[in-house]
C-alpha positions as CSV (number, residue, x, y, z in Angstrom):
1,X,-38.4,-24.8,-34.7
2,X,-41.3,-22.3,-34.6
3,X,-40.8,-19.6,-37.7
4,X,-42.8,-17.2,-36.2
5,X,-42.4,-13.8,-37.8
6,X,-39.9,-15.2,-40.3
7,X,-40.6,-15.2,-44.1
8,X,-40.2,-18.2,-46.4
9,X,-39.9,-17.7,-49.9
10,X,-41.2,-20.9,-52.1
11,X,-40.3,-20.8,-55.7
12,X,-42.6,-23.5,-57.8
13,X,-44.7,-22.9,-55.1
14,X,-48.2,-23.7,-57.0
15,X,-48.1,-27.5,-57.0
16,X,-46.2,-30.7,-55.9
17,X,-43.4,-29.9,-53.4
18,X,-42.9,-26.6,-53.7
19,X,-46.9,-26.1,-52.1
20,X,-45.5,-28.8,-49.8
21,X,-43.2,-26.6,-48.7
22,X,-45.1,-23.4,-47.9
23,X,-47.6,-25.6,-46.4
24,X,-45.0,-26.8,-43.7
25,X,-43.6,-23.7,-43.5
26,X,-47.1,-21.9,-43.2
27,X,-48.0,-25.0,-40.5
28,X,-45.0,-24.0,-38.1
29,X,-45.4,-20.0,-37.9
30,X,-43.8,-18.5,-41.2
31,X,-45.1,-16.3,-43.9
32,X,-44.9,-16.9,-47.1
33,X,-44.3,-15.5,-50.1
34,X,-45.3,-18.2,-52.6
35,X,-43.6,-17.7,-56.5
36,X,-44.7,-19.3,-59.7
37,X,-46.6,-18.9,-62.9
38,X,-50.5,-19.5,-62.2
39,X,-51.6,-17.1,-60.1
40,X,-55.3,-18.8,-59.4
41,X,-53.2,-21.5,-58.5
42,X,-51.3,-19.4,-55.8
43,X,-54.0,-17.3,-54.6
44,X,-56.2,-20.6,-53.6
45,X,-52.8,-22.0,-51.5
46,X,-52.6,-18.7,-49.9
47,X,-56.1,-18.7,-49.2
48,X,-56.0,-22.1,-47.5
49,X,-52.7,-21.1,-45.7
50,X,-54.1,-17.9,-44.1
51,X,-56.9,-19.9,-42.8
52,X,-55.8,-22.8,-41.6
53,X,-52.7,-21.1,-40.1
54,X,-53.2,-17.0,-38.9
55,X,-50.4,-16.1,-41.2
56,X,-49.5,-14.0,-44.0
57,X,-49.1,-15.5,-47.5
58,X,-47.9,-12.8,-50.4
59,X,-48.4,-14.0,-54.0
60,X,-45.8,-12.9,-56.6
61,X,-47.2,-14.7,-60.2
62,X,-44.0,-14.6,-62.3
63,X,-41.9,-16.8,-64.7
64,X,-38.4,-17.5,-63.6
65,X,-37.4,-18.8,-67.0
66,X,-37.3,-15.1,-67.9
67,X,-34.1,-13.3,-67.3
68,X,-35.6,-10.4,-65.3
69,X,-37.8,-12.3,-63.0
70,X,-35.1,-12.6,-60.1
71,X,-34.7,-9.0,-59.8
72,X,-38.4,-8.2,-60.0
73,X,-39.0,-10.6,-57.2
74,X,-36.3,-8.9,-55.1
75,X,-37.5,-5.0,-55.9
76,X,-40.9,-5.8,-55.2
77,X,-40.3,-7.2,-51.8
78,X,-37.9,-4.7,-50.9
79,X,-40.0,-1.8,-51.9
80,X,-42.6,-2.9,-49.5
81,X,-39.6,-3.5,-46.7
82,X,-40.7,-7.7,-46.5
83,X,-37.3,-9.5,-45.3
84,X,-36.8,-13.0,-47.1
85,X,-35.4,-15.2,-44.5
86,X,-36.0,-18.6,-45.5
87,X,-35.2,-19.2,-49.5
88,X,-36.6,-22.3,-51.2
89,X,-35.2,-22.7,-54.9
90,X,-37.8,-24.8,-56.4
91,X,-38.9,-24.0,-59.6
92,X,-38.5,-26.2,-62.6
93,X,-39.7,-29.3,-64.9
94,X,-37.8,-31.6,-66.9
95,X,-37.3,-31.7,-70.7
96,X,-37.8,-35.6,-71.4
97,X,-36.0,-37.1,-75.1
98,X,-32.9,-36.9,-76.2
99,X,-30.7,-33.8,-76.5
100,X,-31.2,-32.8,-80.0
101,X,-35.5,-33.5,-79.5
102,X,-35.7,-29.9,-78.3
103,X,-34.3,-27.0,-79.9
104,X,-31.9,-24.2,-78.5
105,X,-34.5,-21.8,-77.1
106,X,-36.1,-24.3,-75.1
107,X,-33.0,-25.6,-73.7
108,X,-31.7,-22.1,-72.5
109,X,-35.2,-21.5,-70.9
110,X,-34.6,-24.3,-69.4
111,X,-30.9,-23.2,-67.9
112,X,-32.4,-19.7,-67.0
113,X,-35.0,-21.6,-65.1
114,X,-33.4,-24.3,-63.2
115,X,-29.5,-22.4,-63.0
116,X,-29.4,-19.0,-63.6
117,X,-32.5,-17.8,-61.5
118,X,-31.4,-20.3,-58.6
119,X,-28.0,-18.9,-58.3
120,X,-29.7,-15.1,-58.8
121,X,-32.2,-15.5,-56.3
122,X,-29.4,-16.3,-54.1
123,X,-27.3,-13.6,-54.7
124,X,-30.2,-11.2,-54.2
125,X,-31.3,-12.5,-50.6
126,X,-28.1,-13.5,-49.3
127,X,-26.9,-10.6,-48.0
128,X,-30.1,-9.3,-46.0
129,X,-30.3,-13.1,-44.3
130,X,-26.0,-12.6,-43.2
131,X,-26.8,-8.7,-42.2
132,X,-30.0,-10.6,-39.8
133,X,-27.8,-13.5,-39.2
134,X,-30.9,-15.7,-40.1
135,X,-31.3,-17.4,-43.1
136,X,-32.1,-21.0,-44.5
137,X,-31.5,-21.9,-47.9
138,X,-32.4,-24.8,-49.5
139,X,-32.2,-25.8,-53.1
140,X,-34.0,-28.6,-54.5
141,X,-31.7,-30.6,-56.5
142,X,-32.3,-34.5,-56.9
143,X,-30.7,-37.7,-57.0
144,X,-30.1,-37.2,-60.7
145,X,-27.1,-34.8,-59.7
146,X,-25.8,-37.6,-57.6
147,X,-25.5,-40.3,-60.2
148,X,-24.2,-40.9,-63.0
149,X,-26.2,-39.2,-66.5
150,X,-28.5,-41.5,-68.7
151,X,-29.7,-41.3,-71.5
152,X,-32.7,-38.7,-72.2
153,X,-33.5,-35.9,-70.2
154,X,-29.8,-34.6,-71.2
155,X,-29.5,-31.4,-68.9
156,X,-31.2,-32.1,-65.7
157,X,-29.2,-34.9,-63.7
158,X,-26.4,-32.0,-64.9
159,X,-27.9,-28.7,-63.4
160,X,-29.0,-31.3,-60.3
161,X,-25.0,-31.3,-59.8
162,X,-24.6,-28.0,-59.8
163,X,-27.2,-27.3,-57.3
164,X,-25.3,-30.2,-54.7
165,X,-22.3,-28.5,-55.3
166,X,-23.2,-24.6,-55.1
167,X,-25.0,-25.7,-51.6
168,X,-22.0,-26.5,-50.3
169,X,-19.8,-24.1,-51.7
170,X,-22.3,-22.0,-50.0
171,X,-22.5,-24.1,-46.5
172,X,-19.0,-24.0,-46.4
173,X,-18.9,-19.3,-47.4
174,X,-21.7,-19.4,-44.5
175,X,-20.3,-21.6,-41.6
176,X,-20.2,-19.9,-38.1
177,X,-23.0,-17.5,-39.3
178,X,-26.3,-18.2,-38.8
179,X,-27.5,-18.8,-42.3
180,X,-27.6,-22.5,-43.2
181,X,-27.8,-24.1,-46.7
182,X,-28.8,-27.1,-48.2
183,X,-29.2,-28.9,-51.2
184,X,-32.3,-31.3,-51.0
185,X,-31.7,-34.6,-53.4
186,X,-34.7,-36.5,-53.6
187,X,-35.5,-39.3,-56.0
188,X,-39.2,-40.1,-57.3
189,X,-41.5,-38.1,-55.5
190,X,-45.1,-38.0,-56.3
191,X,-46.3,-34.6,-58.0
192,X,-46.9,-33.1,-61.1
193,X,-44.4,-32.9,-62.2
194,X,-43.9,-36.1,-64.7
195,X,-47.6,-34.9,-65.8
196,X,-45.9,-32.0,-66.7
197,X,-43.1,-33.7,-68.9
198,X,-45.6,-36.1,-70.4
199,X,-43.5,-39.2,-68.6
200,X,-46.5,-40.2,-66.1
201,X,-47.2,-43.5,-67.9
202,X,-43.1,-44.0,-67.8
203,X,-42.9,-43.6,-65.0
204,X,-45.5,-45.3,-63.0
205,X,-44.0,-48.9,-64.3
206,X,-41.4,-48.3,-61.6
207,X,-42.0,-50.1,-58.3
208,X,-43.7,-48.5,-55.2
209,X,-40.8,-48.6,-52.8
210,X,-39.0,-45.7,-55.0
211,X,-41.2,-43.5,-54.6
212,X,-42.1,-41.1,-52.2
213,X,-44.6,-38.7,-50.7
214,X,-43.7,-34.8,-50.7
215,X,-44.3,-34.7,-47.1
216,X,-41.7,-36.6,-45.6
217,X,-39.2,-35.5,-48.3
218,X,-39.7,-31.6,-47.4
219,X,-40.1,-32.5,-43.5
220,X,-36.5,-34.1,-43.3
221,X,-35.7,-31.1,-45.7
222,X,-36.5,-28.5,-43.5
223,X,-34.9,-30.2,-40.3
224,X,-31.7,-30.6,-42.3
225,X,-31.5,-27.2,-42.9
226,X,-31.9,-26.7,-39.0
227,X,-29.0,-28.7,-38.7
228,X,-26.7,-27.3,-41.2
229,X,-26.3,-30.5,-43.5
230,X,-25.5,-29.5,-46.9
231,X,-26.7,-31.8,-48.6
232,X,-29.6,-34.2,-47.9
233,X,-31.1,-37.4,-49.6
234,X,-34.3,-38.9,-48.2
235,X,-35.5,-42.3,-48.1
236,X,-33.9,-45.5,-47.7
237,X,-33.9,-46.1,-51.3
238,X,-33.0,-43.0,-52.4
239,X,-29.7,-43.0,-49.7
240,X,-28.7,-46.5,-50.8
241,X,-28.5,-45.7,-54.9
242,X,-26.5,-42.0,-53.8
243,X,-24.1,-45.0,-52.0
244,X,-23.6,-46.9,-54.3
245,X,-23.2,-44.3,-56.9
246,X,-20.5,-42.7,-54.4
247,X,-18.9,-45.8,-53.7
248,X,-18.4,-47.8,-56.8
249,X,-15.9,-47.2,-59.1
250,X,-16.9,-44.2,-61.6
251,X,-16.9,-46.6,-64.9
252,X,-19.1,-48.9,-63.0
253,X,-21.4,-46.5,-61.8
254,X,-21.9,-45.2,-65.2
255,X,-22.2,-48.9,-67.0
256,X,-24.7,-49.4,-64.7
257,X,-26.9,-46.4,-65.3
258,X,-26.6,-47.0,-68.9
259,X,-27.7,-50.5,-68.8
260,X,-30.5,-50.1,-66.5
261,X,-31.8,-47.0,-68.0
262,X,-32.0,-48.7,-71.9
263,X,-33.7,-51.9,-70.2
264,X,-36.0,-49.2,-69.0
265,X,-37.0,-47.2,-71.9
266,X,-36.9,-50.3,-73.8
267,X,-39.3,-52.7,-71.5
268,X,-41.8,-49.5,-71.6
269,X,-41.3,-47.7,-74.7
C-alpha cells in the first residue's frame, strides 16, 4: 500500500525496530512522527528519512515512562492540526533478574512504559482514526506473551500478554470499520535492545536460526495490519514455539519453559 499523505506515529522510534519501522513507513509514502528519549538520535533518522524519501518526519523527544507523556504527545500534534493515522506502540526495554533484583519504582516505570502509555496512546488516537475511517494499529508485543513465564525478567512475557490480548479486544471493537489492529509477536530480533538490558553476552549463546532481522519482522508486520490479522508471529521458528506453546497441554508447556530456561541460565551464567 502506498501511505502517501498518511501519518505514522513510531514510539521507540530512535533505534532497533522501532527506526525499522518509520523507515518502512517513510520508504512507502508516510510521515512520520518519530517518539522516544534521545533527540540527536531522532533528529539524525528524520534527517535521513526526509532525504532519502521527500517526506515529512516530526520529532517529539519524550519519556513514556512518565505519566503525562501520552497526553503531551496528543496536545502537541493536535495543536498544530497533524492527524495520527498509523499508531506504532513500541517503546520499551526489559528489566533482566529476578523479581525482587529491582525495586518498586523501577518496576512501575516499567508498567507506565510498556502498559499504561500503550493503552493511553490508544485511547488518545483512536477516535480521530474511526471519525477518518483510517487507522492502523499495531502493538509490539513478543513471543514472551505467547508462552508460558520463566524465570527472570518477571513482568515482560506478562505485559507481552496483555498487549496480544488488548489487540484483539481491539480488532474485534474495530471490525467493519476501517481501522485495523495488530499485535506484532516476535521472538529474538536483533537490536539494542539486549545491550540495553545488559543480556547481549546471554544472549548471543543462542543459535542463529532464532533470530531475526528487524526488516522482515516489521515488513510482515505492516502487511498484517493491511490484512486485519490481530495478531502476528514471524519466522518459522518463532510460529513453531507459539504452536507448540498453544497446543500442548498448559502443565507441559510450562515444565518445559522451566526446564529449558534453568539449563539456559545455568550453561551461561
Amino acid at each position: 500500500m502506498n501511505y502517501k499523505d498518511k501519518w505514522a506515529l513510531i514510539t521507540g522510534a530512535s533505534a532497533g525496530i522501532g527506526a525499522t519501522f518509520a523507515r518502512a513507513y517513510a520508504a512507502k509514502g508516510a510521515n512520520v512522527i518519530l517518539v522516544a528519549r534521545r533527540e540527536d538520535r531522532l533528529r539524525e533518522l528524520a534527517g535521513e528519512l526526509e532525504k532519502a524519501h521527500g517526506v515529512t518526519a516530526r520529532i517529539l523527544a519524550a519519556d513514556l515512562s512518565e505519566p503525562s507523556a501520552p497526553q503531551m504527545i496528543f496536545d502537541a500534534l493536535a495543536a498544530e492540526g497533524t492527524p495520527v493515522d498509523i499508531l506504532v506502540n513500541n517503546a520499551g526495554f526489559g528489566m533482566p533478574g529476578s523479581y525482587t533484583d529491582n525495586d518498586w519504582p523501577t518496576h512501575r516505570a516499567f508498567l507506565e512504559l510498556m502498559l499504561v502509555s500503550y493503552a493511553q496512546m490508544t485511547r488518545l488516537f483512536l477516535p480521530g482514526m474511526r471519525e477518518r475511517d483510517f487507522g492502523r494499529i499495531i502493538q509490539v508485543a513478543s513471543l514472551a506473551g505467547l508462552v508460558p513465564g520463566s524465570a527472570g525478567h518477571t513482568l515482560y512475557g506478562p505485559s507481552k500478554a496483555f498487549l496480544v490480548s488488548f489487540a484483539q479486544s481491539l480488532a474485534a471493537e474495530c471490525d467493519g470499520t476501517g481501522v485495523h489492529s495488530t499485535a506484532l509477536c516476535p521472538g529474538f530480533t536483533y537490536s539494542e535492545f539486549h545491550d540495553a538490558n545488559n543480556t547481549r553476552g546471554l544472549v548471543s549463546q543462542l543459535p542463529k536460526y532464532m533470530f531475526m532481522e528487524a526488516e522482515p519482522v516489521v515488513e510482515g508486520a505492516i502487511e498484517a495490519a493491511e490484512t486485519k490479522r490481530a495478531v502476528y508471529v514471524p519466522g518459522a521458528w518463532n510460529k513453531f514455539a507459539a504452536w507448540l506453546a498453544r497446543t500442548l497441554p498448559r502443565p507441559i508447556a510450562e515444565r518445559m519453559v522451566r526446564k529449558q530456561s534453568a539449563r539456559f541460565r545455568k550453561k551461561h551464567a
